[in-house]
Structures are given as structure tokens and as C-alpha cells.
N, C-alpha and C positions, 0 to 999 in steps of 0.2 A: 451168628456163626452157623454155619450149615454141619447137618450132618457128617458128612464128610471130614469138614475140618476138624471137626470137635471127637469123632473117634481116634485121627491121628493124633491129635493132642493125649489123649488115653495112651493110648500105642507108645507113647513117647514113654509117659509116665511109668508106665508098666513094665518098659525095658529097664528103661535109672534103676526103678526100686529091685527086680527080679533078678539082672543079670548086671546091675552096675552100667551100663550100654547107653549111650547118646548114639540113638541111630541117626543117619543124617535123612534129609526128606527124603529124597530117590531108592530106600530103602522099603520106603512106606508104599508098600504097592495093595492097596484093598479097592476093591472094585464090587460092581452087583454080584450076588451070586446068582449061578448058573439056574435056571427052572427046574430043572430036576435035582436038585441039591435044596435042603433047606432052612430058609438064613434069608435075611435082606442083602447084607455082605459079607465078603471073603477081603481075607489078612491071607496072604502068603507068607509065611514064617520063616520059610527058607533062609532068607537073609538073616536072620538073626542067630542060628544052628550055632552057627562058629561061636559067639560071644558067651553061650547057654553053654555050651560044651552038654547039648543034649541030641537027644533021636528028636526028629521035627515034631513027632506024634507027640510026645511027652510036652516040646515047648509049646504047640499051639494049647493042650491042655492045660499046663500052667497058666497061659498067658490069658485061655477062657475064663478060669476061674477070679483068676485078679479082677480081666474085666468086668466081668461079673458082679464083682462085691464091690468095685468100685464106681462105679457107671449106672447109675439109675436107670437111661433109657433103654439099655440092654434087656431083654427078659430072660435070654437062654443061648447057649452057643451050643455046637458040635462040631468035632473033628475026625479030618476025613487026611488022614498022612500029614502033608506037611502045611495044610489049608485049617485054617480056624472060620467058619462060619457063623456071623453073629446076627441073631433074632431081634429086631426092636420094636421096643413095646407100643402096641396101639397107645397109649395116652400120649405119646413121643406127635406122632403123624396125628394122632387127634389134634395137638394142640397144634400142629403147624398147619392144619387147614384151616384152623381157627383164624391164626396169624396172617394166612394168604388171604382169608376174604379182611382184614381189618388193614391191610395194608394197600394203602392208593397205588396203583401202577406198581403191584406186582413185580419184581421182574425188571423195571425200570429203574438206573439211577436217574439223578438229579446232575445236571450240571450247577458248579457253585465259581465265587468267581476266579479260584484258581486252577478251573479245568483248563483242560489243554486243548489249541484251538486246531483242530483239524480240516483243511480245504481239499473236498471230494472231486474231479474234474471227473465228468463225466459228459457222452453223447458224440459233441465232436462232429459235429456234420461239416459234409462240405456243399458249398452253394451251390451245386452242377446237377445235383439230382436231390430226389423222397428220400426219406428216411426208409429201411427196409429193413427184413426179418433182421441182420446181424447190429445195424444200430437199436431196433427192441431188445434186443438181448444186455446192449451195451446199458442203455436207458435202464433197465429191469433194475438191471445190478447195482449201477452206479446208485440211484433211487433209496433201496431198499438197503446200501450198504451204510447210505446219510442215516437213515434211520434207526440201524442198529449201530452205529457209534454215537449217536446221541443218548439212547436208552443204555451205552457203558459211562456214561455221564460223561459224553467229548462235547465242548460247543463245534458248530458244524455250521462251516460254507458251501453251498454246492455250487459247482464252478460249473461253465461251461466254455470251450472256443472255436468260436466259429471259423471254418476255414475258407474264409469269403476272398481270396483274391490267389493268383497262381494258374500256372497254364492251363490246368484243369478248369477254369470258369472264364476263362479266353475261348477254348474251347466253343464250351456252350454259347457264349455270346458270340462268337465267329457266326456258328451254325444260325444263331434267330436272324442273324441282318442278309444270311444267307439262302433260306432253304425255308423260315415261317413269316413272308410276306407281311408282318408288325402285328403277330397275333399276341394277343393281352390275355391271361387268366377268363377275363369279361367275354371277352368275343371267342375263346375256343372253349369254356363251360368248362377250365378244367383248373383245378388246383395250381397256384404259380410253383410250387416245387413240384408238380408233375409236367408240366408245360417247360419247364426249364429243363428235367431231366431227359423229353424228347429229342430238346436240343443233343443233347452231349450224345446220347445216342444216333442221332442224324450225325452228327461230327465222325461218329469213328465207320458209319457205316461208309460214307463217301470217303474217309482215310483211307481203307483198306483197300477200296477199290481202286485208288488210286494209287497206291503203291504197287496193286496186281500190276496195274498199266506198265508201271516204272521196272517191271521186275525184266530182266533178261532174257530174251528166244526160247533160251537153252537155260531156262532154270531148270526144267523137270527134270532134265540129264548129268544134273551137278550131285556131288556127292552132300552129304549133311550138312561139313560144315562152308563149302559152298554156298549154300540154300540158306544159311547163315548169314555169311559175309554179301550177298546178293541182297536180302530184304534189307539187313542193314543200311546198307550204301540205298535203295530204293526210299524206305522211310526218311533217310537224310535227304534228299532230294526232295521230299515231299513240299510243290507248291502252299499247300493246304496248312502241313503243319509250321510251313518258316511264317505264313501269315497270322497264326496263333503265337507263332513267341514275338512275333514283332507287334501284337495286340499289346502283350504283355507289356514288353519295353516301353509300350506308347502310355500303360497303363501307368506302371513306376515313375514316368514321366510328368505325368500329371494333364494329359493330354484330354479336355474337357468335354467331347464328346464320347471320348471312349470311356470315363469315367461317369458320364450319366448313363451310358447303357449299362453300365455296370451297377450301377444306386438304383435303379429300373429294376433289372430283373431279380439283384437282391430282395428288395422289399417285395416282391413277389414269392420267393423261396421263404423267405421270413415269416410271412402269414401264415404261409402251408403248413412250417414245422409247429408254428403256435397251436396249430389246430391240431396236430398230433399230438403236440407233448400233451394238450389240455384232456384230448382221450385217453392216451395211457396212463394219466395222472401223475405226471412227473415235474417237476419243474425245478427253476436254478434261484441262486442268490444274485451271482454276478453272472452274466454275459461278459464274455472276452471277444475279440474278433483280432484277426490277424493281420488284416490290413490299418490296424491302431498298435500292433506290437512287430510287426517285422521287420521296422525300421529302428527300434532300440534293438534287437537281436543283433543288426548290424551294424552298430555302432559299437557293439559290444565286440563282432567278432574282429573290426577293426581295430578296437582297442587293444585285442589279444594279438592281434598282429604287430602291431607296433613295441609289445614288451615282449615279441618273440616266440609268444605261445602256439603261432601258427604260421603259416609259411603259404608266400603266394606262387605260382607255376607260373613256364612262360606266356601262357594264354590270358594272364592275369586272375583265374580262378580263386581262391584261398582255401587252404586245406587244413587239417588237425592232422599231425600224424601221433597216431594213438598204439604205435609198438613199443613202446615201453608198458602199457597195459594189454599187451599180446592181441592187440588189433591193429584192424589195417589203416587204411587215409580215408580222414572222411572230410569231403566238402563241403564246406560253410557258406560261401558264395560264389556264383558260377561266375564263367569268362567274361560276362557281359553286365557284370554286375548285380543279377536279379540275387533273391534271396531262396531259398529251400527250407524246408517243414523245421529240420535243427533250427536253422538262425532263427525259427519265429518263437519256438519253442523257452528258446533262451531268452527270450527281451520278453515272452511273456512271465517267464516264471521271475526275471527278476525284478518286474512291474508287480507282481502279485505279493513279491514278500516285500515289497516296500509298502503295499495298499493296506496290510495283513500281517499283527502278530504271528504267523502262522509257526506252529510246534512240528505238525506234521502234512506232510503232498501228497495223497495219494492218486495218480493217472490209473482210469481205469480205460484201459484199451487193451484189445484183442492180443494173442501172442505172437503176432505175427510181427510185432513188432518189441520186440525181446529187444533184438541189436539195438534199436534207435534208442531206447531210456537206459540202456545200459551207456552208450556211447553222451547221451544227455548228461547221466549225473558225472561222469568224468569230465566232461567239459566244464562244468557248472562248478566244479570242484576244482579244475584247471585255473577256472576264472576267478577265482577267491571267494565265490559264495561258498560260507561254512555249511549251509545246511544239502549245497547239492547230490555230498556221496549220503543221503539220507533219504532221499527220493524212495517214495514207494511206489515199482509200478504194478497195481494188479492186473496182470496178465491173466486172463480169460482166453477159453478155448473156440473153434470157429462155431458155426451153429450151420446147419444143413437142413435140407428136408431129404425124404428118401429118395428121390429122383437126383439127389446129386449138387453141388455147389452151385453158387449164381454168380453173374457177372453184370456190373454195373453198366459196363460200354455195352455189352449185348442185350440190354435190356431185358435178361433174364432173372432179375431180382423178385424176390417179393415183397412187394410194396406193403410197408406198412400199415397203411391206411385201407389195402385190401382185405390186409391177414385180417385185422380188429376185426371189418362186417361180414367176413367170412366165420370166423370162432363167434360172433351173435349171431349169427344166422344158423350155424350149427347148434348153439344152444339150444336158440327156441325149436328148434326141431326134434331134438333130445327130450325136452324136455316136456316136450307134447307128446310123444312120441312113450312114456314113462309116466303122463298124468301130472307131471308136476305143478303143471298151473292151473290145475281147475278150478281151483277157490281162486285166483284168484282175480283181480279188476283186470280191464284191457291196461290201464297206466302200470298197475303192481306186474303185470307180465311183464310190458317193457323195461322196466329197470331189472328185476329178476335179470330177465335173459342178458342182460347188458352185464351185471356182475358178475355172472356167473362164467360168460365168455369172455371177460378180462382177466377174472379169477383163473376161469383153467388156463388160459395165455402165460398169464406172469407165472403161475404156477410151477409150469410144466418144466417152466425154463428156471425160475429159479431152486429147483427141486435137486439140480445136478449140479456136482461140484463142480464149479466158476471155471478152473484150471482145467477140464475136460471138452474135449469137442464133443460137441451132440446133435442129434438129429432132432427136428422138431417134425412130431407128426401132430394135424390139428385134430383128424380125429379121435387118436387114442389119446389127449389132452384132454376133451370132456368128458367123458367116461364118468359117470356115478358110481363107479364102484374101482379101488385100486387106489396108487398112491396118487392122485390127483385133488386139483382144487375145488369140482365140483361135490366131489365125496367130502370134502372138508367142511365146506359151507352147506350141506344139507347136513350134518350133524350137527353143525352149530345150530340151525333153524329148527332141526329138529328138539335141540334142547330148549330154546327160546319157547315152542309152540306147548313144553311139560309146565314149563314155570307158567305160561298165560293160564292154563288151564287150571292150576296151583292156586294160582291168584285169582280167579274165577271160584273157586270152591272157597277162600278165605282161609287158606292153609298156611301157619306160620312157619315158614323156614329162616327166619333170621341169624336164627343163633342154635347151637349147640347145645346137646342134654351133653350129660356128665357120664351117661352110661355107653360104655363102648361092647361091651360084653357080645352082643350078637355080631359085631363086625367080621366079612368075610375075609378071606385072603384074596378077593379080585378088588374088593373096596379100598384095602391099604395099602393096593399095588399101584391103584389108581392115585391116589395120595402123594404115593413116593413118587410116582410121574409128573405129578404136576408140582412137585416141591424141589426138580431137578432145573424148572424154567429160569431162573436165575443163569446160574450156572451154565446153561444150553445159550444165551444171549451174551455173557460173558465172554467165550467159547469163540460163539460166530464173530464177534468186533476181533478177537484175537487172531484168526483167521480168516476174516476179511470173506465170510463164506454165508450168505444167506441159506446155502444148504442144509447150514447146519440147521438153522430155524423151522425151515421148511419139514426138513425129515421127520425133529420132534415134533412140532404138531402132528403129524402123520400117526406115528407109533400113538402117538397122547388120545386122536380119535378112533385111531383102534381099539385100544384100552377100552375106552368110554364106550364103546359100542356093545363090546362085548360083554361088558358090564349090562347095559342098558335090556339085549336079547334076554339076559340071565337070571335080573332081577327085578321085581315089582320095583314101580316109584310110586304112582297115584294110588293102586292098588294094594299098595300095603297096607297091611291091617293095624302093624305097630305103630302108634303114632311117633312116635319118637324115631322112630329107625323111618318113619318116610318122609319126617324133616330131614333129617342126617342129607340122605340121597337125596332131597332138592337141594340141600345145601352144595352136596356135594357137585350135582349138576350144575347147579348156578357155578361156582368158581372155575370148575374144567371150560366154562362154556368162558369165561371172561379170559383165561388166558389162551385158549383158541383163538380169542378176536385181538387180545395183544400181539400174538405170533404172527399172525397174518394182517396185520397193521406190520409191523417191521417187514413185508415183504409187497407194503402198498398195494394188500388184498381187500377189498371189502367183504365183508358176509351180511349175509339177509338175514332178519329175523324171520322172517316167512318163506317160505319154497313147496 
């Protein structure tokens, strides 16, 4: 039982006996108290005035006293109007540092075999291009969100589905038999999901300009929505693009050359993303691909058409109409029979809950697609799966740099595999640049800088709440100083390098003296900080929010820090008060490296 819970339990009791009162929980509002107030925590009493038939001031006094004589780890309260401020005893926080270093993974439940099975989908590329800054972002998350639902004791699948077939990969394969003369990964020295995403961009460059062709005399002199209904009718006419859907149709057909160009430049795109995910250190349970689920999507949406669920137009199209849940019509399969992102979506999720006890779904993709999972679990619930209206989609915000948004077909993205040796290449130069690696080997540098500018990477980004658009700047992401990840993992290292020298002198910090007496108020501040990490991991699976993890450690190594400026470790003269602070160093330093383990950070012991 945590602090917290076990003063509400007081609280309760206090009320029964003093005023007769069964408060209900949402009454119980105690929180840290303020810095300049003092107390570890505040009771707002207000709530309770009524039942007291007293002045607030009177009831938090009474309610101090109770607590007081009832409650051993109390040592002293005061009252400030309608606020009760309660004091608790260093032996309280003694003994819970005791408990934090005796207990294995801190902070972490256990899954046992009646947890509940949670499937994470994260990533989600499509085969036409690199992964780029907004898929890192997606990767971070999804990643780091497995691992804090694991550590709230959930079993965990991480899913992934590939979007390997659709006009968007017609596309690109149009473009190679077009426009790169049978250039191979081999022969252009370049990554196959960079060499593929040339493709798509070659595709839309020649698009455009081919619909300029197609465009009217007298476009410049048309009004808006002229210039409209004109590119429109242009793109329709497009030679270029009727040749990419008739890829496609040739595709669904099963037509055997266009289907090995297709199994060609996949397993090209395939190796690339292996090589990313393997640097950002992420990786999946199941792989899905869509071209093995969009054909049960359509079978399904066929099935729903036949008991009436859907309705086909005269084009032969098939649609959902979705006003009776105050949406519009949405298509399931086009005129010509192909399938679209819904139907795959559907034959995949109902391939997964067949493969998979699964309790809980959570999608994590961008908000930009709000409509589609909203429109998804209605379908899905349409269709008699019980668990569709239960879909969780974590919707995240977009990710930008300061120069402004990117775009795939313009080849304006940042590449992935760029950003990574860009944020190590600014490390080591940081970090040269600050002394940080003098001591150490040429090998010890290269991993140094390598964690450090993964560290600030996934940091930076998983530092802001999921549900926010954010900018990503690379340089103010390694910063040694400020809320970032390189300042996190030089404290940690910095704490690792008091304990070697500890252990060098043959200093016992294992265990705890029994004397608390000289303890400061920045020592059992530090305590309560790191006796809140339970709770903080709890929190983020609750909220589906790596930020929250992020943040506390942040606050946790300020703490530590300023402790550290403040006061002797090695140099203490007390023997017993400068075990305490290795002790206490050592456990701040272990849940540092569990917080950032749940956010797939490494730290160094050396920097």
C-alpha cells in the first residue's frame, strides 16, 4: 500500500469516527503540498464542512489531531483555512528506500497467467517509400508503449502491418520499369526502401507534369473552382495514372509478371525497414501484410452485403452508409472491385482475434486518421465482432521540423535512416565539443555517441504528450543541459562513476543504519520522488502516454542533481550518512535506468 492510499484509508476512518461521515472517494482530494507550505501533503477539508457542521479551520484541526494519534507515520500537521498539511516521518521514507532497493524491478508488475492480453499495432509502413521522421515518431511510441503495458503487468503482442500492395506500390513499380533502367539496391549502392521510394517520387513528378499538359489554354483565366473541376477532369485523363490502376487490377488478378515485380521490390523495401527498425531498436511479435488480409476484409465486406449491412451503387462500388451514427457513406470496395485501407483493416483485425486471445487493440497511428478507426470499430461492430466498439485507437499528434511539414511524393521527408546519423554525428560533436569523451577508448566513444543520439532522438519525442503535434528540432534535442535525454544519461553516468569510486575505496553502502536524525529536507524529497515511480508507470499504461515516464524521470534527475551540488557523498565525513547517500544514489540511479528502459533509452555507465 502506498502512501497515498493508506492516508485515504485514515481519512476515511477519521471521518466515521469524528463526524459519523462515509466520505465517498472523489471527496478525498490530498495531493503534494505546495513548496512553500510545510507538510509532504495537503487534505482539503472543504468537502467534508457540511457533515462537521464546523468552520474548515476547526475541521482540518480536529481531523490533524486524530490523525495524528492515530497514524504512526505522521509526525506533525498544520493548518492553513480550509487545508490540513501533513508532515511524515523520516522512519516512513526511510523504510521505503529500504524496500525500493529489496525489491526486484521496482516499479514493475509481473504478468501472471490471468493478465490480460494486450496487441500493440504499431509502425505500419507502406512499401513505396523509407521510413521517415513521422514513422519514428510512430515506432517511438508504439515501442515504448509495449513496454509500459508490460511493466502494468499486461502480456504484450507487438503487431505490425505492412502495407505492401495498392495503387500507391503500382505506383512505384510503374516508375522502376519506367524511368530506372532494372536498377537493383546492388547496382545503385542504395538502400532498397530508398531506391523504391525514388521510384514513387519519379511517379508523381512525371504525374504532375502530365496533367500540366492535360490542363486547358485557358486555365490561368478560370475562376477557383474552375481550376478545380479542370485539374480534376486532367488527372482523370491521366495516361500515366489509368496505367497504375490497370497495374493494380492486373495485380488482384494474379498476373505473374507483375506479381514478381512486385515480391522483387518488396523484399528490397523489407531489408531497409529491418535495418531501421534494428537502429532504432524496435521491433514486432507478428508481422501482418495486407496483401494476405485484404482479401478476408472482402469477403467479409461481401458478407455484409448480402445480410444487408451495406449496399452496392450503380457503378457496382459497395458502400456502408453510416447516418444513423451521424456519418457519411463510406466505401468498402471500389467499382472495379479493388479493395481500400478499411476492407484490409477489417479482414485483418478479424484474422488477429482469431490468431489471438486478445482482451485489448490498441492502433497506434497518427490523428489524422481519427475518421478511419472511428468509422473501423462501427463497422466491426456492424459486423457482429463483440469486441469492435472497443478498439483503442491511440491517436498521436503530427511531428514537424521548424522549416515546416514534409511530403512523401515530393521527396521532402526526413529520412529516417538520415535523422539517426545526423543526431550521432551531432552527438559526437557535442560532445567533443564539452569534453565528454576524453577518457574515453576510440570503441567507448563510438557507442557513447551512438546512445546518446538515440537517447536524445527518442527522447525528445517521447518527452511530449502523444496527443500534441510537435516540432522536432535535432539540435535543441542533445543539449546537456534542460529537459532532454542527453542530460538524463549523464546523470545517470555520472551516478554510476560515485558508486565505481565507492567501490574503489571499499565503502559499504549495502544496507541502511537505523539513524535518520541528520537527514535533510532535499534527501526525503528525494525519497518521495522516487517512491512516486510505481504510481508514475501505473499512470502512463492508464494514459497510453510515455510522457508521463519521460517527464518523471526528468523532475527525478533534477532532484538528484541538486541534491548532488548540495551535498557531500564521498566526502562526507559521517560514515553512516555517506552510506545512506550511496545508497541513496544507487536506487535513484536504478530507477533512472528502469524509466528510460520503458521509453527503449539506453544510458551509459560512463560519459
Amino acid at each position: 500500500m502506498n502512501i497515498s492510499t493508506m492516508l485515504s484509508a485514515q481519512v476515511k476512518a477519521c471521518l466515521a469516527e469524528l463526524y459519523q461521515f462515509d466520505a465517498p472517494e472523489n471527496s478525498l482530494q490530498l495531493q503534494k503540498t505546495k513548496k512553500e507550505f510545510e507538510g509532504d501533503f495537503t487534505l482539503v477539508v472543504f468537502p467534508f464542512v457540511k457533515a462537521a457542521r464546523k468552520k474548515p479551520a476547526e475541521v482540518a484541526q480536529e481531523m490533524g489531531e486524530w490523525l495524528l494519534a492515530h497514524t504512526a507515520e505522521i509526525k506533525s500537521f498544520n493548518v492553513i483555512q480550509g487545508f490540513l498539511n501533513l508532515s511524515i516521518a523520516a522512519d516512513y521514507w526511510m523504510n521505503c528506500l529500504e524496500s525500493i532497493g529489496q525489491t526486484a524491478d521496482f516499479g514493475y508488475k509481473k504478468a501472471d497467467e490471468n493478465a490480460k492480453l494486450v496487441m500493440i499495432e504499431y509502425s505500419s509502413p507502406n512499401t513505396n517509400k523509407p521510413l521517415h521522421l513521422g514513422h519514428v515518431r510512430n515506432n517511438l511510441l508504439g515501442y515504448s508503449l509495449s513496454r509500459i503495458m508490460e511493466a502494468n503487468g499486461y502480456k504484450v503482442v507487438k503487431t505490425n502491418i505492412v502495407n505492401d500492395r495498392g495503387i500507391h506500390i503500382c505506383k512505384s513499380m510503374l516508375a522502376w520499369l519506367k524511368w530506372f533502367d532494372g536498377a537493383t539496391p546492388e547496382s545503385s549502392g542504395k538502400k532498397g526502401d530508398h531506391l523504391v521510394g525514388d521510384c514513387y517520387v519519379a511517379f508523381d513528378k512525371h504525374f504532375k507534369e502530365e496533367v500540366k499538359n492535360l490542363l486547358p489554354e485557358n486555365y490561368d483565366s478560370l475562376d477557383e473552382k474552375g481550376k478545380e473541376e479542370a485539374k480534376a477532369a486532367a488527372e482523370a485523363a491521366s495516361p500515366l495514372m489509368a496505367e497504375a490502376h490497370a497495374m493494380l487490377r492486373d495485380w488482384e488478378a494474379g498476373k505473374p509478371e507483375v506479381r514478381e515485380l512486385w515480391k522483387m521490390m518488396n523484399e528490397w523495401v523489407y531489408a531497409g525497414f529491418n535495418e531501421t527498425y534494428k537502429t532504432l531498436g524496435v521491433d514486432f511479435d507478428k508481422i501482418y501484410y495486407e496483401s494476405d488480409t485484404y482479401l478476408l476484409g472482402k469477403d467479409k465486406v461481401l458478407e455484409g452485403l448480402e445480410k444487408g449491412l451495406f449496399f452496392r451503387k450503380e457503378d457496382g462500388s459497395v458502400w456502408a452508409d453510416l447516418a444513423n451514427e451521424g456519418l457519411d457513406q463510406k466505401v468498402l470496395l471500389r467499382s472495379d472491385g479493388t479493395s481500400v485501407y478499411m476492407t484490409q483493416d477489417i479482414g485483418t483485425a478479424n484474422l488477429r482475434f482469431k490468431e489471438y486471445p486478445i482482451d485489448e487493440m490498441i492502433y497506434v497511428v497518427g490523428n489524422e486518421q481519427n475518421y478511419h478507426f472511428k468509422v473501423l470499430s462501427i463497422l466491426l461492430d456492424r459486423l457482429g465482432f463483440e469486441w469492435g466498439k472497443d478498439l483503442v485507437h491511440f491517436s498521436y499528434g503530427m511531428v514537424e521540423l521548424p522549416e515546416g511539414k514534409m511530403k512523401s511524393r515530393e521527396g521532402t521527408v526526413v529520412d529516417a535512416d538520415d535523422l539517426v546519423e545526423e543526431m550521432v554525428n551531432t552527438s559526437r560533436e557535442t560532445s567533443q565539443e564539452l569534453g565528454k569523451l576524453d577518457a574515453c577508448t576510440a570503441e567507448e566513444a563510438d557507442a557513447i555517441v551512438r546512445m546518446v543520439g538515440l537517447g536524445a532522438l527518442k527522447y525528445f519525442i517521447l518527452k511530449v504528450d502523444p496527443r500534441k503535434n510537435m516540432t522536432f528540432n535535432p539540435k535543441e534535442s542533445i543539449d546537456f543541459n534542460g529537459n532532454t535525454g542527453p542530460f538524463i544519461q549523464y546523470a545517470y553516468a555520472r551516478i554510476q562513476s560515485v558508486l565505481r569510486k565507492a567501490d574503489e575505496q571499499g565503502i559499504d553502502y549495502s544496507s541502511l543504519s537505523n539513524n535518520h536524525s541528520d537527514l535533510s529536507e532535499k534527501e526525503l524529497s528525494l525519497i518521495m520522488h522516487a517512491t512516486d515511480f510505481p504510481e508514475v508507470v501505473k499512470q502512463a499504461g492508464e494514459t497510453y502516454s510515455p510522457a508521463v515516464i519521460a517527464n518523471y524521470v526528468y523532475d527525478l534527475v533534477k532532484e538528484y542533481n541538486q541534491f548532488y551540488h548540495d551535498f557531500s557523498i564521498l566526502r562526507e565525513e559521517n560514515a553512516e550518512l555517506k552510506a545512506f547517500r550511496l545508497y541513496l544514489s544507487k536506487e535513484i540511479g536504478n530507477i533512472i535506468k528502469r524509466g528510460m528502459f520503458l521509453l527503449g533509452i539506453d544510458v551509459p555507465s560512463r560519459m
